[in-house]
DSSP file (Angstrom, degrees, kcal/mol; ACC not computed):
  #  RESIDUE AA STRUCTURE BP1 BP2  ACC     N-H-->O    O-->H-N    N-H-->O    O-->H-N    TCO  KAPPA ALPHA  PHI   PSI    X-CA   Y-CA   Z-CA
    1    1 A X              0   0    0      0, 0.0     2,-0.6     0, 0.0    21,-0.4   0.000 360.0 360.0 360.0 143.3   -8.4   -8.8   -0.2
    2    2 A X  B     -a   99   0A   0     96,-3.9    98,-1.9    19,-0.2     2,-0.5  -0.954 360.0-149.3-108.9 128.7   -6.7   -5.6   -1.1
    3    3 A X  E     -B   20   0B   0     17,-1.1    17,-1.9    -2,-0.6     2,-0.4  -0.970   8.1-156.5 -87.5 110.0   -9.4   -2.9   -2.2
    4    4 A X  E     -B   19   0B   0     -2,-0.5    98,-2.0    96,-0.5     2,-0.3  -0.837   6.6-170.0-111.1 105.7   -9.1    0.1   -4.7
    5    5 A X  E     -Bc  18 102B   0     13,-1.1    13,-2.5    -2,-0.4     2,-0.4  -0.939   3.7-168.3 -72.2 130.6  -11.3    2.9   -4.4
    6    6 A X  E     -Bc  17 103B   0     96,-1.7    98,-1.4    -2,-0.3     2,-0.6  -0.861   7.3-168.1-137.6 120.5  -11.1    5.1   -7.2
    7    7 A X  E     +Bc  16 104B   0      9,-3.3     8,-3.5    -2,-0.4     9,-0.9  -0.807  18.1 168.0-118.2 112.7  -13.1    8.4   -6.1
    8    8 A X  E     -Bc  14 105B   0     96,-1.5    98,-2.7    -2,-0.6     6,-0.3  -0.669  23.0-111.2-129.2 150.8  -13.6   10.5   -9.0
    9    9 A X    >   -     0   0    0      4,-7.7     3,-1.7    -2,-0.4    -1,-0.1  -0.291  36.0 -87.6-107.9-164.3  -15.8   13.7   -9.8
   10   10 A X  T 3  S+     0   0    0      1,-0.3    -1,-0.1    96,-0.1    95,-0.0   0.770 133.1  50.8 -66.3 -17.0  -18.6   14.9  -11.6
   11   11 A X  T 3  S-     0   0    0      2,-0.1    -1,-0.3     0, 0.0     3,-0.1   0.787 119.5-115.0 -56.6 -52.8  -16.4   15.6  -14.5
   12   12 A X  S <  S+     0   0    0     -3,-1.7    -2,-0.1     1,-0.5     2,-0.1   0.294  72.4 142.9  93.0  -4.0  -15.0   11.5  -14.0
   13   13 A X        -     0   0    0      1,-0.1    -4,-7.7    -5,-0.1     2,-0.5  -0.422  61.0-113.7 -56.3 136.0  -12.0   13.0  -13.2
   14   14 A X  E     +B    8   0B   0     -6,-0.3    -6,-0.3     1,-0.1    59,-0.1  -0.669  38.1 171.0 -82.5 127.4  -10.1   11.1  -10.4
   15   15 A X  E     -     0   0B   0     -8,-3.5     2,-0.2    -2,-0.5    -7,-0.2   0.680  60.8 -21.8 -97.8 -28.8  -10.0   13.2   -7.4
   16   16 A X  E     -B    7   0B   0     -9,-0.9    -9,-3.3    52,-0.1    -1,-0.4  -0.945  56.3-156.9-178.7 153.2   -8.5   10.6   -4.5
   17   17 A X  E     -B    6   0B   0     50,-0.3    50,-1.5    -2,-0.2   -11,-0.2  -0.939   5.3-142.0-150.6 176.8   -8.2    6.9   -3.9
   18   18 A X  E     -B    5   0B   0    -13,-2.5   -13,-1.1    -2,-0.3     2,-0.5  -0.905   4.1-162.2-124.3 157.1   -7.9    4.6   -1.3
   19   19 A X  E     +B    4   0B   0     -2,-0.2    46,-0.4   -15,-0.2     2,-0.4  -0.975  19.6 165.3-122.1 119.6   -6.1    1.4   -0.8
   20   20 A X  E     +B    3   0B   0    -17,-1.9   -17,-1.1    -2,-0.5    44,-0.3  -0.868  33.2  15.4-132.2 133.0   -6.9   -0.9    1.9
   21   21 A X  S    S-     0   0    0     42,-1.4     2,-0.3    -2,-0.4   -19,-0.2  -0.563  70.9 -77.3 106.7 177.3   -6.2   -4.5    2.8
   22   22 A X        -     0   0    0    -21,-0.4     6,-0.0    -2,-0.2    -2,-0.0  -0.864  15.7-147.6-118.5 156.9   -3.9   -7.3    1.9
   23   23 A X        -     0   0    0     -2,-0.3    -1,-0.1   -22,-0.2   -21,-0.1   0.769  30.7-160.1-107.1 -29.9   -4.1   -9.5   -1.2
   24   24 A X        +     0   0    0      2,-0.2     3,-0.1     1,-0.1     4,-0.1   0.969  45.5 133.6  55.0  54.6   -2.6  -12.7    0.8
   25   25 A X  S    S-     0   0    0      1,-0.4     2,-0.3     2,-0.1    -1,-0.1   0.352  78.2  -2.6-120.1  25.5   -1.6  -14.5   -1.8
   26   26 A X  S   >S-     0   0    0      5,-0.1     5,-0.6     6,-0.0    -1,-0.4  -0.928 103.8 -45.9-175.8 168.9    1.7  -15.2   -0.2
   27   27 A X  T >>5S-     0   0    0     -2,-0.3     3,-1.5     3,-0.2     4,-0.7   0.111  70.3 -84.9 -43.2 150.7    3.5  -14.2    3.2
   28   28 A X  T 345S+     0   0    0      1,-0.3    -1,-0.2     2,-0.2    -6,-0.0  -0.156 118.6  22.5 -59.7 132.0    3.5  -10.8    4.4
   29   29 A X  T 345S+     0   0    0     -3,-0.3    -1,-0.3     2,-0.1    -2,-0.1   0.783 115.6  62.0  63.3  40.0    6.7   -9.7    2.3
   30   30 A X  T <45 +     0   0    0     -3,-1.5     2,-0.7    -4,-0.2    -3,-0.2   0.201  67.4 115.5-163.0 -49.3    6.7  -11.5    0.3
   31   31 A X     X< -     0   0    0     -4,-0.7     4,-1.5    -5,-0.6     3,-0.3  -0.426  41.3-159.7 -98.4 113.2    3.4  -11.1   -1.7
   32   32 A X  H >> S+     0   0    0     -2,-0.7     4,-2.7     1,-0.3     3,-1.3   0.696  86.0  53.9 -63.7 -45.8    4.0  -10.1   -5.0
   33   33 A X  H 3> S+     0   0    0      1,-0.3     4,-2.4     2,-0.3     5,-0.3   0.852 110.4  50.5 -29.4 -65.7    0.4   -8.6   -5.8
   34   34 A X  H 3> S+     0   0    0     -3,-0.3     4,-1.1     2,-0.2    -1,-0.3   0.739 107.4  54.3 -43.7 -32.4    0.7   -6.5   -2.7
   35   35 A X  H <X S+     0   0    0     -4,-1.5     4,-2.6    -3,-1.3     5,-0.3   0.951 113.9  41.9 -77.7 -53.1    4.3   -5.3   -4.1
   36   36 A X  H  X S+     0   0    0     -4,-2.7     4,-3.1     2,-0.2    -2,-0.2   0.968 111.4  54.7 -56.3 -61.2    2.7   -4.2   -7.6
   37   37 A X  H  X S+     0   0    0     -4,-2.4     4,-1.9     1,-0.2    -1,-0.2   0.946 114.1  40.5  -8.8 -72.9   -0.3   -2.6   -6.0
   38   38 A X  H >X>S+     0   0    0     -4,-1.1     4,-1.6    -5,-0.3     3,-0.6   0.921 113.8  52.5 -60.2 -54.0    2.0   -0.5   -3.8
   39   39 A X  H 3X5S+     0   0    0     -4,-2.6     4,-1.9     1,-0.3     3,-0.3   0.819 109.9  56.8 -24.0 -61.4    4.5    0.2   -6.7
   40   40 A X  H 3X5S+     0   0    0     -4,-3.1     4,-0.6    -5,-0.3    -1,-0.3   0.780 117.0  23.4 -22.8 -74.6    1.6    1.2   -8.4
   41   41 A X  H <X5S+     0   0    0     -4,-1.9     4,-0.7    -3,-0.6    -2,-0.2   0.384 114.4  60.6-109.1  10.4    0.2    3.8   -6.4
   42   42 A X  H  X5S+     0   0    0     -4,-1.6     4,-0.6    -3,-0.3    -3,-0.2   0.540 107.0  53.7 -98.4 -22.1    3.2    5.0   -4.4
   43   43 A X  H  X<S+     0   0    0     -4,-1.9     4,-1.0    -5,-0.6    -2,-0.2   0.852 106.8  53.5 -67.0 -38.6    4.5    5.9   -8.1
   44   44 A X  H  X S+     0   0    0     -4,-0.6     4,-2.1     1,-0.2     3,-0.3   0.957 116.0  39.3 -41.4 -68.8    1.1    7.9   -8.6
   45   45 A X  H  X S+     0   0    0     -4,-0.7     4,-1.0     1,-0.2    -1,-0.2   0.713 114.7  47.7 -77.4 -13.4    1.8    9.8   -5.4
   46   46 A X  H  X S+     0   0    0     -4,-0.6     4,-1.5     1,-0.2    -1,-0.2   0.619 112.8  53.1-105.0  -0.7    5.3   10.3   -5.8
   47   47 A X  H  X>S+     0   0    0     -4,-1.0     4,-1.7    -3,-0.3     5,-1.6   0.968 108.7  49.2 -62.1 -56.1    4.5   11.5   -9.5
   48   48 A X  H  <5S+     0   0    0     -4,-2.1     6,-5.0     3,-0.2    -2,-0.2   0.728 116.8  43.1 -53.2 -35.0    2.0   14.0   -8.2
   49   49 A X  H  <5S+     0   0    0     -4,-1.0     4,-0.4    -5,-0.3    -3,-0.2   0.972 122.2  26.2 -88.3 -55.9    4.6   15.5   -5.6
   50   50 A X  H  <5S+     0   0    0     -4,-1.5    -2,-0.1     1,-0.2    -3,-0.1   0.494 132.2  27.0-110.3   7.0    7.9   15.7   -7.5
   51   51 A X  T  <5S+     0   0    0     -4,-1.7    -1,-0.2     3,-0.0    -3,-0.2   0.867 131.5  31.9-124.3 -27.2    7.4   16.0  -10.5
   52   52 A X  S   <S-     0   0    0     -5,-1.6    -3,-0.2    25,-0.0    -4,-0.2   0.601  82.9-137.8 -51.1 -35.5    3.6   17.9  -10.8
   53   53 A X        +     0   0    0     -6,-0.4    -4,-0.2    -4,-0.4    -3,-0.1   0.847  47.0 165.7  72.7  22.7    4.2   19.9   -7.3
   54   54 A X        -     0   0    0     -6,-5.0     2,-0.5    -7,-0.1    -1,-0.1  -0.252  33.0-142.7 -77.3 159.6    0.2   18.7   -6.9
   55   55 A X        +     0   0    0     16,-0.1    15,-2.8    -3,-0.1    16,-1.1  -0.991  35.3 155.2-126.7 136.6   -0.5   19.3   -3.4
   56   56 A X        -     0   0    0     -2,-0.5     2,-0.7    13,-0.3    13,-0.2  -0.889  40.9-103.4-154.1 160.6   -3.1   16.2   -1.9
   57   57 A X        -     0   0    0     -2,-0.3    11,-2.6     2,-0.0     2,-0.2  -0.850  36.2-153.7 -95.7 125.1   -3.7   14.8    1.9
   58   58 A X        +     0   0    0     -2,-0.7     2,-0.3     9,-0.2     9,-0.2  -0.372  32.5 173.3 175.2 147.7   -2.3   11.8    2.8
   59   59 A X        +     0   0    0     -2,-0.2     7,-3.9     6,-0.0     2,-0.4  -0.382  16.2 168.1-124.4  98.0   -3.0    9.0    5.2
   60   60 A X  E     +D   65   0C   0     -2,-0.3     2,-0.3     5,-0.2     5,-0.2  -0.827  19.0 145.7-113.2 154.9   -0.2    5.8    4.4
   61   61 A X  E >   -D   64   0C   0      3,-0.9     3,-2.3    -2,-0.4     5,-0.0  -0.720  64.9 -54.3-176.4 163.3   -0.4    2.9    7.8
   62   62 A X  T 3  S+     0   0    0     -2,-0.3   -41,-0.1     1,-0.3     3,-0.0  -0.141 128.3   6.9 -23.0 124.2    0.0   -0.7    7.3
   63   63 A X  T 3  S+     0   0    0    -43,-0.1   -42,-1.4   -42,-0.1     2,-0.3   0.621 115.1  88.9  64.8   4.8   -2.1   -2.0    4.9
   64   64 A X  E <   -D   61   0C   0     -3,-2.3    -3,-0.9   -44,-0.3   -44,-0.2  -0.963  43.3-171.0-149.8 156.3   -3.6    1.3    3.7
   65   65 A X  E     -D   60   0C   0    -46,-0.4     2,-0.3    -2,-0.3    -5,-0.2  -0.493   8.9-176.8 152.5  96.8   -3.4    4.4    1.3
   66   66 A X        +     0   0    0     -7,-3.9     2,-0.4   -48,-0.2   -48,-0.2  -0.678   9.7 169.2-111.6 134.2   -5.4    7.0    1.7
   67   67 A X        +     0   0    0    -50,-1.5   -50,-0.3    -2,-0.3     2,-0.2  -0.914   9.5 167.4-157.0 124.8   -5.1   10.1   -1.1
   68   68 A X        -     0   0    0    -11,-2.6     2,-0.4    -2,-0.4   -52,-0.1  -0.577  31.9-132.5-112.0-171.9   -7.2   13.0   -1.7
   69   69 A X        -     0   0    0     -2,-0.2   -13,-0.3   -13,-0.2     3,-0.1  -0.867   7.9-152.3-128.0 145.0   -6.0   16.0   -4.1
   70   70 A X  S    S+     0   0    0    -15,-2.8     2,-0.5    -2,-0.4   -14,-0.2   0.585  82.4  50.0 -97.6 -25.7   -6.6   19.3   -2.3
   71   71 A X  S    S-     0   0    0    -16,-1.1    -1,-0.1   -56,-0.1   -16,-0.1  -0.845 102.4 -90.8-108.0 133.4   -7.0   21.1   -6.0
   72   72 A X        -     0   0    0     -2,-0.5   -57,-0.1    -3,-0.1    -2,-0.1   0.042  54.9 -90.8 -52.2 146.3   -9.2   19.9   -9.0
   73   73 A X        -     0   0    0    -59,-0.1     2,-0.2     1,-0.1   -58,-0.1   0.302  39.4-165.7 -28.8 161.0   -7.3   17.4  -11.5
   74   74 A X     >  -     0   0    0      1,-0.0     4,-1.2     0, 0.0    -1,-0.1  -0.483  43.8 -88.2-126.9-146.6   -5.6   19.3  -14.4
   75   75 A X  T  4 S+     0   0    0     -2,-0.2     4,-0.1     2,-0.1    -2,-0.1   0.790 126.7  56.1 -81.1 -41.4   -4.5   16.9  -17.5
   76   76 A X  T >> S+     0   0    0      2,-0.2     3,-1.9     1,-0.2     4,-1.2   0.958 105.2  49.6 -81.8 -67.2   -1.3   16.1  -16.1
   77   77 A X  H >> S+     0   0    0      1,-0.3     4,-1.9     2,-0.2     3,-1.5   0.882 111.1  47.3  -9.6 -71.5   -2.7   14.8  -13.0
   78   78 A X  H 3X S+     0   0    0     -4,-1.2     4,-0.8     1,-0.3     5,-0.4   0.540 102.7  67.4 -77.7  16.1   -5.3   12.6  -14.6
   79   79 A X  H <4 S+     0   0    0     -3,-1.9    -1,-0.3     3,-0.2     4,-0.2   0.788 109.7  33.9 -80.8 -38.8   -2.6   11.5  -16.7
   80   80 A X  H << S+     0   0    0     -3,-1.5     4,-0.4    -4,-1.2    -2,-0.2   0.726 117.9  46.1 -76.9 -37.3   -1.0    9.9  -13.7
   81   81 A X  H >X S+     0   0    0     -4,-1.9     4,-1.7    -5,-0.2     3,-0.6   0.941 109.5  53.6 -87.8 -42.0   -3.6    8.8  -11.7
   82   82 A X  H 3X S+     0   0    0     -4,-0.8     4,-1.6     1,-0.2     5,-0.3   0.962 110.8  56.0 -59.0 -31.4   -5.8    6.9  -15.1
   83   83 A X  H 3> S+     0   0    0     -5,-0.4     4,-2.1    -4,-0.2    -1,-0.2   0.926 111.1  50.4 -60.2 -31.1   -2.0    5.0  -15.7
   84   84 A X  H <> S+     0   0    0     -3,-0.6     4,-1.3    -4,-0.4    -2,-0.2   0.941 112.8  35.0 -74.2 -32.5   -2.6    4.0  -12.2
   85   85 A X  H  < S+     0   0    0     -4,-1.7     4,-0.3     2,-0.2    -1,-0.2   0.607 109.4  61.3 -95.6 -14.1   -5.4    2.8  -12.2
   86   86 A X  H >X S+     0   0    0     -4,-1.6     4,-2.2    -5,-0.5     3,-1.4   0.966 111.8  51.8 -58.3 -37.8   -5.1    1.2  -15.9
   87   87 A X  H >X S+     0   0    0     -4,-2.1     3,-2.7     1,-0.3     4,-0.8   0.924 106.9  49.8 -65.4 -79.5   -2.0   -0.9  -13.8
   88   88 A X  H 3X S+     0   0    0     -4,-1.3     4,-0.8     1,-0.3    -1,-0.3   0.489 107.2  53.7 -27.9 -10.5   -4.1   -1.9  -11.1
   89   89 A X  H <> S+     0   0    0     -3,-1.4     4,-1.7    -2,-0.4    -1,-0.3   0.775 105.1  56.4 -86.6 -35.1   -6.8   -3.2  -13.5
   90   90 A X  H <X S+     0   0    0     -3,-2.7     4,-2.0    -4,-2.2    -2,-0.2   0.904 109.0  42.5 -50.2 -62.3   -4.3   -5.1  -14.9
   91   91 A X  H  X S+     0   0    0     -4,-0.8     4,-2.2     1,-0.2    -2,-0.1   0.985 110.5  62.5 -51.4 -74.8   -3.4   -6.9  -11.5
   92   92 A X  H  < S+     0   0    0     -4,-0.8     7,-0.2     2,-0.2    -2,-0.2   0.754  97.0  50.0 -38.0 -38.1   -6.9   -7.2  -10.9
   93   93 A X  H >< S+     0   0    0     -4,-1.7     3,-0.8    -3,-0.2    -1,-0.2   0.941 111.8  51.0 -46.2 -53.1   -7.8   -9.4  -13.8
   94   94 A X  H 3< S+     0   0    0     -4,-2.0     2,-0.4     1,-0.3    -2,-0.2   0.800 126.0  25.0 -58.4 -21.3   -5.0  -11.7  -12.8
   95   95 A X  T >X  +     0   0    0     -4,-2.2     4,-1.1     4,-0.1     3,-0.9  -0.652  66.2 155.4-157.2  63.3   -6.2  -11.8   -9.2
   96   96 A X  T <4 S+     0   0    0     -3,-0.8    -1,-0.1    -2,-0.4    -4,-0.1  -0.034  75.2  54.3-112.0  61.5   -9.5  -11.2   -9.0
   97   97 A X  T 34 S+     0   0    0    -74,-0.0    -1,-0.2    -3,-0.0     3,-0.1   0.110 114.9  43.6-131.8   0.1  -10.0  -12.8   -6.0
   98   98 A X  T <4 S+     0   0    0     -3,-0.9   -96,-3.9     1,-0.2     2,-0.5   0.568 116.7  32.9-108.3 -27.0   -7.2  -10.7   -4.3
   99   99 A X  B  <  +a    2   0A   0     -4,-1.1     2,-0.4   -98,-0.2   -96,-0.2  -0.955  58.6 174.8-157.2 118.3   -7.7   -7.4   -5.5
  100  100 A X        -     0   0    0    -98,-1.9   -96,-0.5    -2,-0.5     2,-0.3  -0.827  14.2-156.5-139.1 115.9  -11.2   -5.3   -6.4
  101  101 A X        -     0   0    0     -2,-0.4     2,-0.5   -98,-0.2   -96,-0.2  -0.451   3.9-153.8 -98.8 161.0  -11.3   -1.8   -7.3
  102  102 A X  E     -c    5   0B   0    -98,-2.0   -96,-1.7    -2,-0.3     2,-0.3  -0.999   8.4-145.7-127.8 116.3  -14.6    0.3   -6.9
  103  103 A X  E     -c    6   0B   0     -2,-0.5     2,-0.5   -98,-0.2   -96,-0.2  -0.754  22.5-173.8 -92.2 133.3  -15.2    3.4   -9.2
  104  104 A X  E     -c    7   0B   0    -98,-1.4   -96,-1.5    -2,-0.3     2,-0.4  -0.988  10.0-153.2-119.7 137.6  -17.1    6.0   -7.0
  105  105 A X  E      c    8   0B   0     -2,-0.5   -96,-0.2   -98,-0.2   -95,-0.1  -0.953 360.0 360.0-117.0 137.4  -18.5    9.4   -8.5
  106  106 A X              0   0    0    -98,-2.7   -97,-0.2    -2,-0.4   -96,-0.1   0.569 360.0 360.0 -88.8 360.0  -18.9   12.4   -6.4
């Protein structure tokens, strides 16, 4: 199961998420669920970096996608990351035996 932690702050502003797992619902490279996911949230990060200049930690391995912001959200930010996470909700209805996202509040 691939698992979306959504880490957000006392505001509800999204701060970081994490990705971890595989959705398995077809071979590794194959599995289209896994492809959107990543699409998903490697378009989020690559939003934040080139086209925001946002500056964040983060931790990519096999299976995994790990993302903090090192400065609080602006507008723009959460503009990027709440599309990300709308898409991934989206996936997650279809497959929600593959894919479960977790709202966390700091």
């Amino acid at each position: 199961m691939l698992t979306i932690d959504i880490i957000r702050n006392s505001a509800q502003a999204i701060i970081g998420f994490r990705v971890i797992g595989h959705a398995n619902t077809a071979p590794r490279g194959h599995d289209i669920v896994c492809a959107g996911v990543s699409a998903l949230t490697q378009a989020a990060v690559i939003g934040l970096e080139r086209h925001l200049g946002r500056e964040f930690r983060l931790d990519i391995a096999s299976g995994k996608l790990d993302m903090d912001l090192v400065q609080p959200p602006d507008d723009l930010t959460g503009a990027i990351l709440e599309t990300m996470v709308l898409g991934v909700a989206e996936i997650a209805k279809l497959n929600p035996r593959s894919v479960r996202i977790i709202d966390h509040r700091r």
